[in-house]
PDB file of N, CA, C and O in Angstrom, chain B, residues numbered from 101:
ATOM      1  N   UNK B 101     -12.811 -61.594  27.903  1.00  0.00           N
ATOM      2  CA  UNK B 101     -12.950 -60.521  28.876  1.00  0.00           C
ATOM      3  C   UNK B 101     -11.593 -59.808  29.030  1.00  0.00           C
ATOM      4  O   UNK B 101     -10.591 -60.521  28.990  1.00  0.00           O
ATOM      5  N   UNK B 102     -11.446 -58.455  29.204  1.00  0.00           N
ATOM      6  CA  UNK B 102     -10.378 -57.564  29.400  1.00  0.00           C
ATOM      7  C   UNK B 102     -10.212 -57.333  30.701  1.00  0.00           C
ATOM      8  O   UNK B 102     -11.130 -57.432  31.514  1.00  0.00           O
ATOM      9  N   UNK B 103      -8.993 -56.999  30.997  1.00  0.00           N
ATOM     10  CA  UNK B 103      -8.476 -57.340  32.323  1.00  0.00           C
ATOM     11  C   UNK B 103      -8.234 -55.950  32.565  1.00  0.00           C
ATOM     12  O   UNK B 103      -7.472 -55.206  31.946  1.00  0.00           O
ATOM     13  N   UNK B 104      -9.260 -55.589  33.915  1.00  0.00           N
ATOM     14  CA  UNK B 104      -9.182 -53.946  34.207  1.00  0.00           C
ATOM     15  C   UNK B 104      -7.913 -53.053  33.981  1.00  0.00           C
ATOM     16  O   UNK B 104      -7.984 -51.896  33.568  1.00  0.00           O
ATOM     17  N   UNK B 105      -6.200 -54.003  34.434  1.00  0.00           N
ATOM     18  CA  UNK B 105      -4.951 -53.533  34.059  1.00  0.00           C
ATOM     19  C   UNK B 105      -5.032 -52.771  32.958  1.00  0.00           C
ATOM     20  O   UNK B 105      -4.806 -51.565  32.856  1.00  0.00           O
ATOM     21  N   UNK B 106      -5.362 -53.527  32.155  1.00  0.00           N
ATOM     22  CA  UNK B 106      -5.060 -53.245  30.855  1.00  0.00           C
ATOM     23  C   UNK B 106      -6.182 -52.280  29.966  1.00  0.00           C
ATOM     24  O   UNK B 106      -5.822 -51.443  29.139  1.00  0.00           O
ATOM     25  N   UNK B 107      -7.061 -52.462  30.180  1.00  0.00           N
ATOM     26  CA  UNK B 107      -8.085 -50.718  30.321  1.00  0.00           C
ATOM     27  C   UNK B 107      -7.496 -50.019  31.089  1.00  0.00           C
ATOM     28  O   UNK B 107      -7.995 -48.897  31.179  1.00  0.00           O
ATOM     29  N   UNK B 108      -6.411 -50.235  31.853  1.00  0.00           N
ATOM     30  CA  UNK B 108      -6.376 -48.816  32.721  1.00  0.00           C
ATOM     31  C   UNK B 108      -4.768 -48.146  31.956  1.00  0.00           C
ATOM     32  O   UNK B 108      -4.506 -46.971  31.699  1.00  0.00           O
ATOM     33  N   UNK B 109      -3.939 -49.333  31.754  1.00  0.00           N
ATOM     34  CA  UNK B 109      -2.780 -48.776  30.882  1.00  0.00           C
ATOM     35  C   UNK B 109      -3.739 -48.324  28.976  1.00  0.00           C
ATOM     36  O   UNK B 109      -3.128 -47.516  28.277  1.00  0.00           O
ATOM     37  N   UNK B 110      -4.714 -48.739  28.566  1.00  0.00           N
ATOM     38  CA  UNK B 110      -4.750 -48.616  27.513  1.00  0.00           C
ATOM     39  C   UNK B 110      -5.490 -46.397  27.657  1.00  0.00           C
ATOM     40  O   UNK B 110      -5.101 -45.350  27.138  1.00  0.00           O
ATOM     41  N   UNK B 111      -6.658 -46.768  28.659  1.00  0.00           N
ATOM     42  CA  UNK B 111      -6.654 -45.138  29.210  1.00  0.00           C
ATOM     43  C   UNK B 111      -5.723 -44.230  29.250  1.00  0.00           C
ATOM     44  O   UNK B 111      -5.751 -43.161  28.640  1.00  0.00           O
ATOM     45  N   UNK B 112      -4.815 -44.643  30.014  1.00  0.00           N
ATOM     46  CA  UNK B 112      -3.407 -43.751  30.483  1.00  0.00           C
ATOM     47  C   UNK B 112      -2.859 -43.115  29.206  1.00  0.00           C
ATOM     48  O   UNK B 112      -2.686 -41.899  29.131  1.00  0.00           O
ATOM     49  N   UNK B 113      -2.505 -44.215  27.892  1.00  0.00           N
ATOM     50  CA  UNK B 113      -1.783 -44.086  26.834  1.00  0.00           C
ATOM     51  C   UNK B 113      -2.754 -43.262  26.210  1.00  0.00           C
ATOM     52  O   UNK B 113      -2.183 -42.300  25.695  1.00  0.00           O
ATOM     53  N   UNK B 114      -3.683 -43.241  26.080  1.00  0.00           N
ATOM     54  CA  UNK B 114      -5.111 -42.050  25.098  1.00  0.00           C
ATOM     55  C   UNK B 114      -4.759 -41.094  25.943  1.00  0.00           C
ATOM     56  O   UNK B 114      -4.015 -40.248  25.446  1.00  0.00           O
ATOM     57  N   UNK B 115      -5.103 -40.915  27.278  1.00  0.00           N
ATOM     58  CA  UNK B 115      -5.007 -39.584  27.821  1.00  0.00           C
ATOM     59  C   UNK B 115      -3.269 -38.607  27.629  1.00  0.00           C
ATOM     60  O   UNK B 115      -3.107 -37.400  27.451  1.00  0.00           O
ATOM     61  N   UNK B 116      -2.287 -39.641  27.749  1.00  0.00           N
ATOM     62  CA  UNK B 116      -1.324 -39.100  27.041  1.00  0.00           C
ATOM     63  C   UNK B 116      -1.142 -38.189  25.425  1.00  0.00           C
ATOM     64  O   UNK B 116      -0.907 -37.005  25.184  1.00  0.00           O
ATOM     65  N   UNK B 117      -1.367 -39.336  24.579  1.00  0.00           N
ATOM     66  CA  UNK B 117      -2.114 -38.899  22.934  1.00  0.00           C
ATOM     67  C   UNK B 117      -2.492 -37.514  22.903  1.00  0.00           C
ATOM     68  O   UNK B 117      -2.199 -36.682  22.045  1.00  0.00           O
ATOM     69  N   UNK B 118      -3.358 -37.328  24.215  1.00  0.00           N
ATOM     70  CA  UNK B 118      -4.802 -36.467  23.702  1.00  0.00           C
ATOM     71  C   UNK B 118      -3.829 -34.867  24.652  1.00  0.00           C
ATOM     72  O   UNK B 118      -4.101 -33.676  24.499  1.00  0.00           O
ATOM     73  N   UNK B 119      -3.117 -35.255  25.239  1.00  0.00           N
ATOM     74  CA  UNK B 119      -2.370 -34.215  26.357  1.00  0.00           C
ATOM     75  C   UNK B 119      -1.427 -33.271  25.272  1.00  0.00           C
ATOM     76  O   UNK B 119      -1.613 -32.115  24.893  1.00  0.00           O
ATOM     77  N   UNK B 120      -0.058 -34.500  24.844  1.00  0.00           N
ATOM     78  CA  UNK B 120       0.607 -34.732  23.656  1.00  0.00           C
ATOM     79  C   UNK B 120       0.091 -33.927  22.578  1.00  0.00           C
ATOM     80  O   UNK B 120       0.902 -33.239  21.959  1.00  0.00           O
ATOM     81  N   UNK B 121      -1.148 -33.898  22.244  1.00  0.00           N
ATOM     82  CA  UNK B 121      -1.293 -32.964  20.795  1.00  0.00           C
ATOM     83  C   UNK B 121      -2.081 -31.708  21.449  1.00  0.00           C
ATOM     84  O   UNK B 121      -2.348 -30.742  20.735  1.00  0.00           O
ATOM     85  N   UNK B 122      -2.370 -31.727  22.523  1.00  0.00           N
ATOM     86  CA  UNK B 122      -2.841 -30.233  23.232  1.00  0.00           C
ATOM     87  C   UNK B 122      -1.675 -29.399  23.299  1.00  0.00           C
ATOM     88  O   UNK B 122      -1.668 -28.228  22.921  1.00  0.00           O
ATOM     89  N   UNK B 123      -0.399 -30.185  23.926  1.00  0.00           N
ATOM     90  CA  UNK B 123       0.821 -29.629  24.249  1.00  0.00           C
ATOM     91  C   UNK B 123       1.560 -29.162  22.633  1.00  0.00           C
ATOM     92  O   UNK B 123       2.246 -28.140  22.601  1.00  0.00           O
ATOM     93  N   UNK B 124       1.443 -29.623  21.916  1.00  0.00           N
ATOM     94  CA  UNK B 124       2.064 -29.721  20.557  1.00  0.00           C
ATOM     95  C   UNK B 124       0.921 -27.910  19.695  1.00  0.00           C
ATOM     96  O   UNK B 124       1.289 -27.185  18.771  1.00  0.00           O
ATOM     97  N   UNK B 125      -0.080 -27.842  20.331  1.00  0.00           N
ATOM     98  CA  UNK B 125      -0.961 -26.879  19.239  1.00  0.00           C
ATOM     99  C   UNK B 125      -0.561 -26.005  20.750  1.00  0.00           C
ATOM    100  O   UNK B 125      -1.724 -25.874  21.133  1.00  0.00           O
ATOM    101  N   UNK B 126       0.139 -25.439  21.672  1.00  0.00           N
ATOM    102  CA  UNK B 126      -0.726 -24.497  22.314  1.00  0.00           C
ATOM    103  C   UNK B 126       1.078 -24.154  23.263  1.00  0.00           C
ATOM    104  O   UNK B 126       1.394 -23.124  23.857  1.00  0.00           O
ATOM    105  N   UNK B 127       2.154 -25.783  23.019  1.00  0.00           N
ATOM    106  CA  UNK B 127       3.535 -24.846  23.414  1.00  0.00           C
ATOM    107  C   UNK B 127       4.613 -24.621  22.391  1.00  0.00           C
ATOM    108  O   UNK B 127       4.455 -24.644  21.171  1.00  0.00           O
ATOM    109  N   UNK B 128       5.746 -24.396  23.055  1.00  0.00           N
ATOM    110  CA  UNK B 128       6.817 -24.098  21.839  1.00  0.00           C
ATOM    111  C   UNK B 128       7.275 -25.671  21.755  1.00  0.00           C
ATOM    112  O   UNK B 128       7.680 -26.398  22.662  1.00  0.00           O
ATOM    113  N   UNK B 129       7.027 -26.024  20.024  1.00  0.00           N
ATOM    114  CA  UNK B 129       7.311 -27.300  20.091  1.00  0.00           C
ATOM    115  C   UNK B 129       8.767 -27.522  20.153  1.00  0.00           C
ATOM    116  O   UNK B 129       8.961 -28.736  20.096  1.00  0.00           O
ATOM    117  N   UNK B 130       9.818 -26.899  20.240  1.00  0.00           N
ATOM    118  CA  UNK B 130      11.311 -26.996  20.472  1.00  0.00           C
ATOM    119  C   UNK B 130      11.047 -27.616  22.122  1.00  0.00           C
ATOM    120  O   UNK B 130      11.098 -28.789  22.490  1.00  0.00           O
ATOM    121  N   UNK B 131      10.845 -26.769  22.680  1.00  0.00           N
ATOM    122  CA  UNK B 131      10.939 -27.156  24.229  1.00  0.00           C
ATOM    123  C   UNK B 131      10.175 -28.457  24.157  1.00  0.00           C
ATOM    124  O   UNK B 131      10.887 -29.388  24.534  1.00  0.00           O
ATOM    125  N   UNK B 132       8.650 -28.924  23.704  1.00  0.00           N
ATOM    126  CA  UNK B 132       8.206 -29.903  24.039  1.00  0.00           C
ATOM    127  C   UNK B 132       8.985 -31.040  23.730  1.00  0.00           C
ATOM    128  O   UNK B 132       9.304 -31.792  24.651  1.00  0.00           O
ATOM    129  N   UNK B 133       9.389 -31.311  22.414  1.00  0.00           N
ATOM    130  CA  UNK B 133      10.546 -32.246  22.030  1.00  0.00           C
ATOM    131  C   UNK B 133      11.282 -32.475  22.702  1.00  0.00           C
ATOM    132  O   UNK B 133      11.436 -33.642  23.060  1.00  0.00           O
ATOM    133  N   UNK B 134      12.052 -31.486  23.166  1.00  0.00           N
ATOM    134  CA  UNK B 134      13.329 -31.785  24.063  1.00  0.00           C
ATOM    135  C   UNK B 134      12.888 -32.948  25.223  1.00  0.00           C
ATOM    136  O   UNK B 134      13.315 -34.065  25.517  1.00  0.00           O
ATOM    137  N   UNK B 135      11.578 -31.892  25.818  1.00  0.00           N
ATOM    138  CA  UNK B 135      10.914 -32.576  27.163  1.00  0.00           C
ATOM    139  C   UNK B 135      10.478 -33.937  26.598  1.00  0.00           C
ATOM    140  O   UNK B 135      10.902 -34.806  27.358  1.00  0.00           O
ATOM    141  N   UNK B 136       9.932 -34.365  25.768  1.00  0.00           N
ATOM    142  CA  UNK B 136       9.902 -35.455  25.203  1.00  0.00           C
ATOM    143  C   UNK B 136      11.005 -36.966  24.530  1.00  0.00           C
ATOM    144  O   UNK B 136      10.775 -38.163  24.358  1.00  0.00           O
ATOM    145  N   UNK B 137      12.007 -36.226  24.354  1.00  0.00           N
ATOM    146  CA  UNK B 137      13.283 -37.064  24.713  1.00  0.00           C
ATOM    147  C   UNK B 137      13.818 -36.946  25.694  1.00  0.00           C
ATOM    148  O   UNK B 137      14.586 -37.904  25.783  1.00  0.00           O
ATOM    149  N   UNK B 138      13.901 -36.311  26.564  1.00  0.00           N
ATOM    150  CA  UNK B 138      14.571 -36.395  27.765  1.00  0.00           C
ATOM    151  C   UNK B 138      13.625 -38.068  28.348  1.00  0.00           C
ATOM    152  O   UNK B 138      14.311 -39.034  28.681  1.00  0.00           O
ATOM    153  N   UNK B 139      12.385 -38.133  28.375  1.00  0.00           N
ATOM    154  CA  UNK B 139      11.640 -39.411  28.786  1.00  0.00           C
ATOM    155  C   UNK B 139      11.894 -40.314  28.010  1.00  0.00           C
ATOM    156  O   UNK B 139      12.344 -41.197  28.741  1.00  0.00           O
ATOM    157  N   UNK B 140      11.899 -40.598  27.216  1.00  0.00           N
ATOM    158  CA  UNK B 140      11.887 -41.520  26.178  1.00  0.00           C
ATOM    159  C   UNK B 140      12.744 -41.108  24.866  1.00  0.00           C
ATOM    160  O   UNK B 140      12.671 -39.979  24.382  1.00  0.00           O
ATOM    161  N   UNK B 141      13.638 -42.229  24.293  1.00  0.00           N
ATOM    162  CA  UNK B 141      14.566 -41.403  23.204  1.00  0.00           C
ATOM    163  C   UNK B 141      13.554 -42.018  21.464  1.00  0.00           C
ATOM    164  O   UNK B 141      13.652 -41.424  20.390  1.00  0.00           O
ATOM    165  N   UNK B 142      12.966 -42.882  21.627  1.00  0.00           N
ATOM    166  CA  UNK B 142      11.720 -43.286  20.706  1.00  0.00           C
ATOM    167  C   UNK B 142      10.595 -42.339  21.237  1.00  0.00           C
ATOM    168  O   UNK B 142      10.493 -42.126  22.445  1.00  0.00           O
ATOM    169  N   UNK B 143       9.556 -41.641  20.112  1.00  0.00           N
ATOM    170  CA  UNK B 143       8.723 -41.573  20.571  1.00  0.00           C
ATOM    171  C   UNK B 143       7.551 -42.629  20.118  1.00  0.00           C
ATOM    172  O   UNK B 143       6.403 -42.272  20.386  1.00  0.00           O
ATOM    173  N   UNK B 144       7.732 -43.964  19.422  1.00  0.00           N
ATOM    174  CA  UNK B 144       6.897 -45.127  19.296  1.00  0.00           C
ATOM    175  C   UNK B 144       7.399 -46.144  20.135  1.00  0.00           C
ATOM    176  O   UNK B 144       6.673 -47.125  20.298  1.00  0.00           O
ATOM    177  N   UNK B 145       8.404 -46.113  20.653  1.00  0.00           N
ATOM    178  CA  UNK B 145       8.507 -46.769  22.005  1.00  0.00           C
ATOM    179  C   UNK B 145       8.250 -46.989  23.460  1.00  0.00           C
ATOM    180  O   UNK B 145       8.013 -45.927  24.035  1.00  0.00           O
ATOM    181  N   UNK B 146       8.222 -48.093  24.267  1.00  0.00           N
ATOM    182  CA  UNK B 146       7.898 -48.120  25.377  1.00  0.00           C
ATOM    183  C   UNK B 146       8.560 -47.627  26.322  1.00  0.00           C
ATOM    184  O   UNK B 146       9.689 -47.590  25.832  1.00  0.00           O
ATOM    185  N   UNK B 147       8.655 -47.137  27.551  1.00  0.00           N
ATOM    186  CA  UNK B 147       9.838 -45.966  27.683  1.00  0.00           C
ATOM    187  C   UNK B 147       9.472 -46.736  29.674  1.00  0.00           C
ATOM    188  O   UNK B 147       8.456 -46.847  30.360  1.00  0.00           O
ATOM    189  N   UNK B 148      10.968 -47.080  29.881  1.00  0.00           N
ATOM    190  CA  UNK B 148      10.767 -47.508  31.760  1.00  0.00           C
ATOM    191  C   UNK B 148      11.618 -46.466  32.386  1.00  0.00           C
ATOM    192  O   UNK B 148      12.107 -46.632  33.503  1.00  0.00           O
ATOM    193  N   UNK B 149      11.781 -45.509  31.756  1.00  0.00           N
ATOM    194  CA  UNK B 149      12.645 -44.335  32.614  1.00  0.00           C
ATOM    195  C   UNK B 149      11.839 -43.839  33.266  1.00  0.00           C
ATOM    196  O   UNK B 149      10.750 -43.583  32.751  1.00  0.00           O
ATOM    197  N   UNK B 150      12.059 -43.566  34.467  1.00  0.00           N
ATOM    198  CA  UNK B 150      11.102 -43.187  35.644  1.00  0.00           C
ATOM    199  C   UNK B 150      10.600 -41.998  35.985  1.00  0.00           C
ATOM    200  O   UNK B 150       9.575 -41.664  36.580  1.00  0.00           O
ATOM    201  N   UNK B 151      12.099 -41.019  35.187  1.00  0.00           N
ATOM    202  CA  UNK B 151      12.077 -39.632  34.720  1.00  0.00           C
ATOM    203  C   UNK B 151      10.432 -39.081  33.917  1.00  0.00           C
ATOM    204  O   UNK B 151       9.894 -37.975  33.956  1.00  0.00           O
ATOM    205  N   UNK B 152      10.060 -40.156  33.347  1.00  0.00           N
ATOM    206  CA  UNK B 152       8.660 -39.355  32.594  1.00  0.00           C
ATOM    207  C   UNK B 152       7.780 -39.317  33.114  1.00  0.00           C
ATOM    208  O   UNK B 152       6.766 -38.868  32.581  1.00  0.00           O
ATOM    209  N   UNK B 153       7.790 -39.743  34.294  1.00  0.00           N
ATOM    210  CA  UNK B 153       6.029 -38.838  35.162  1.00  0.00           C
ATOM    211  C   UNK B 153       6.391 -37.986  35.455  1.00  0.00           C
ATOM    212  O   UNK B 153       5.553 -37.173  35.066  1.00  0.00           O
ATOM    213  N   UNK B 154       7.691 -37.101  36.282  1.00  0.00           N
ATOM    214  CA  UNK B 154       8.235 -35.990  36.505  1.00  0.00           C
ATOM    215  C   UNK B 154       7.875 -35.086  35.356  1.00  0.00           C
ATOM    216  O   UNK B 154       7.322 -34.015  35.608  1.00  0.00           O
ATOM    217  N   UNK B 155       8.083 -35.354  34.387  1.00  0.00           N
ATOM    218  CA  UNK B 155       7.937 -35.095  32.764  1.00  0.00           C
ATOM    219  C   UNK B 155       6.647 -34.885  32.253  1.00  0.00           C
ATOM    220  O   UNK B 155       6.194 -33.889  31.689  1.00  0.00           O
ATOM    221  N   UNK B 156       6.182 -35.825  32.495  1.00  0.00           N
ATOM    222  CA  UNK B 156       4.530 -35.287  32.270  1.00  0.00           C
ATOM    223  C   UNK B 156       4.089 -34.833  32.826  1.00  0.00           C
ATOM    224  O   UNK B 156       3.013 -34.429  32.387  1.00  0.00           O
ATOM    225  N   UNK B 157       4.395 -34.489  34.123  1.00  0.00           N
ATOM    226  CA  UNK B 157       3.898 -33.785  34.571  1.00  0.00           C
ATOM    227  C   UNK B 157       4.149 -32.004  34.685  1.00  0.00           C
ATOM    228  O   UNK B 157       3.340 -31.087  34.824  1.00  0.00           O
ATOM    229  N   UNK B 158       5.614 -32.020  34.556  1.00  0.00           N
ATOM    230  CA  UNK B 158       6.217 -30.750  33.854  1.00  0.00           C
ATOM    231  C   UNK B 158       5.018 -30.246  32.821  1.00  0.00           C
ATOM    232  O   UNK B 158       4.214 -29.338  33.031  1.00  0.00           O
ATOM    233  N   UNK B 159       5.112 -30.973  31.811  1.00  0.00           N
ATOM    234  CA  UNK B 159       4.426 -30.788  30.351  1.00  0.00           C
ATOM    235  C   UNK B 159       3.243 -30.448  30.843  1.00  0.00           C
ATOM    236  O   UNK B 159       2.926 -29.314  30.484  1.00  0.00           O
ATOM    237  N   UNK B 160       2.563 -30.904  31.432  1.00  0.00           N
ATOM    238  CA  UNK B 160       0.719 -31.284  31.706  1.00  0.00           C
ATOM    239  C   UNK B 160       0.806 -29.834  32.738  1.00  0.00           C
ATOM    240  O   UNK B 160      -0.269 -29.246  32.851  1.00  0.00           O
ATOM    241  N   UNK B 161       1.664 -29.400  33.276  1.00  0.00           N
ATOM    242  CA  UNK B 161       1.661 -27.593  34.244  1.00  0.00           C
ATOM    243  C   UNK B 161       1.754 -26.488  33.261  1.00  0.00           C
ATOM    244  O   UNK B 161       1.075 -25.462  33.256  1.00  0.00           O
ATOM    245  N   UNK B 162       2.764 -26.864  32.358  1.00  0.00           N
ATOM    246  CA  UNK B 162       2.894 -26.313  31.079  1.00  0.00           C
ATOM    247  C   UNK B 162       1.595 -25.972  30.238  1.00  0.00           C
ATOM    248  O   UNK B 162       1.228 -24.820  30.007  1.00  0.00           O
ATOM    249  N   UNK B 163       1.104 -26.842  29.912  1.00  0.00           N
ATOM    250  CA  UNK B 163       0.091 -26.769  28.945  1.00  0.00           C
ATOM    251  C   UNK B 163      -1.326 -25.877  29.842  1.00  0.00           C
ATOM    252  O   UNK B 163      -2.150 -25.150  29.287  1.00  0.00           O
ATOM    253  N   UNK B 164      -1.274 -26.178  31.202  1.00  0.00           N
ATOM    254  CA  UNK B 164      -2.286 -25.979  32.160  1.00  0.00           C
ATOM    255  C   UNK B 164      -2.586 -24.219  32.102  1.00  0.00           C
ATOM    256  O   UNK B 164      -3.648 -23.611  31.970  1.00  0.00           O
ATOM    257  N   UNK B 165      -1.155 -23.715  32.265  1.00  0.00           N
ATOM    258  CA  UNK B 165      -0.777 -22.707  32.204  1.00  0.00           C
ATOM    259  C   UNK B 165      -1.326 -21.852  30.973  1.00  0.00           C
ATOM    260  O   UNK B 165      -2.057 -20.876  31.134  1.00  0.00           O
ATOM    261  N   UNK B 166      -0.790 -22.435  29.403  1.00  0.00           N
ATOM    262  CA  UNK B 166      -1.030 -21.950  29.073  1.00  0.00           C
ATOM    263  C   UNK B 166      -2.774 -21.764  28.101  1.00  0.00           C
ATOM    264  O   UNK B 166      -3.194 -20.896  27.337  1.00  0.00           O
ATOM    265  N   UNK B 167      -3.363 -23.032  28.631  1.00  0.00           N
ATOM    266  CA  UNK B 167      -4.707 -22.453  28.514  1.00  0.00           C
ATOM    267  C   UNK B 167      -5.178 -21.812  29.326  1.00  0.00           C
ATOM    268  O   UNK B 167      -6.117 -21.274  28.740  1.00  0.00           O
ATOM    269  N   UNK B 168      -5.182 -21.353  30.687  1.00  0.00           N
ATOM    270  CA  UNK B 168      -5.277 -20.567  31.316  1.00  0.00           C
ATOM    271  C   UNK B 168      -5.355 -19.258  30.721  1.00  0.00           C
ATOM    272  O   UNK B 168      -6.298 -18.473  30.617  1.00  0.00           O
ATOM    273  N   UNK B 169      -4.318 -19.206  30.405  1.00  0.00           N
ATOM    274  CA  UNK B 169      -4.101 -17.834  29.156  1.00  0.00           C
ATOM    275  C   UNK B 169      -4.951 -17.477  28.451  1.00  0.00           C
ATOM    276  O   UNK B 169      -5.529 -16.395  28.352  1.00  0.00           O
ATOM    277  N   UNK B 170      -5.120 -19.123  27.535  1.00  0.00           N
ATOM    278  CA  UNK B 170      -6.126 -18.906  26.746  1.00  0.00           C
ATOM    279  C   UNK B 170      -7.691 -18.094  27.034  1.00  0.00           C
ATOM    280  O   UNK B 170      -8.260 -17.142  26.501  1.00  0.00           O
ATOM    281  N   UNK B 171      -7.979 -18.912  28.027  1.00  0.00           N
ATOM    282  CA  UNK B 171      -9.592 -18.963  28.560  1.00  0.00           C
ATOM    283  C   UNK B 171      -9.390 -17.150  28.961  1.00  0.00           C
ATOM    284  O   UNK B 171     -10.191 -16.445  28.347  1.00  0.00           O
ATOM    285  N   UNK B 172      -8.641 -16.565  29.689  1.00  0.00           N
ATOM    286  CA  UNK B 172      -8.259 -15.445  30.429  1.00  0.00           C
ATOM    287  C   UNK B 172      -8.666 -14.633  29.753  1.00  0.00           C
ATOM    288  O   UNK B 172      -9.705 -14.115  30.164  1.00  0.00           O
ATOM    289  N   UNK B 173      -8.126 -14.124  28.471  1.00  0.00           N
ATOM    290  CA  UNK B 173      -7.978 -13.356  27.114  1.00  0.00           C
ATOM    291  C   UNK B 173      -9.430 -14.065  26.190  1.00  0.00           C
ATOM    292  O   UNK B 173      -9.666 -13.700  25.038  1.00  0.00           O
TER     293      UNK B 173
END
């Protein structure tokens, strides 16, 4: 049996993935990178800097934005 924790970190990490390659087809990938090491200096690593929900969440307004655009047009 799986331990709800861990469905809920294994969720989190897909919904990242799936954010991550929205952000990658739709911003300027210079800026996303950056924003992406600034959290974490691996991006196959586990990252305890506290800085990256600030960060994802930056990114995730970012991206929000610019489908907005999209859908708009």
């Amino acid at each position: 049996m799986c331990n709800p924790l861990n469905k809920e970190i294994v969720r989190d990490g897909i919904d990242g993935i799936e954010m991550f390659y929205l952000a990658e087809k739709h911003l300027d990938k210079d800026w996303l990178m950056a924003k992406a090491k600034e959290g974490t200096p691996l991006l196959t690593e586990f990252t305890t800097n506290k800085k990256f929900i600030s960060l994802r969440i930056e990114i995730g307004n970012a991206l929000e934005a610019a489908l907005k655009l999209i859908i708009i047009n």
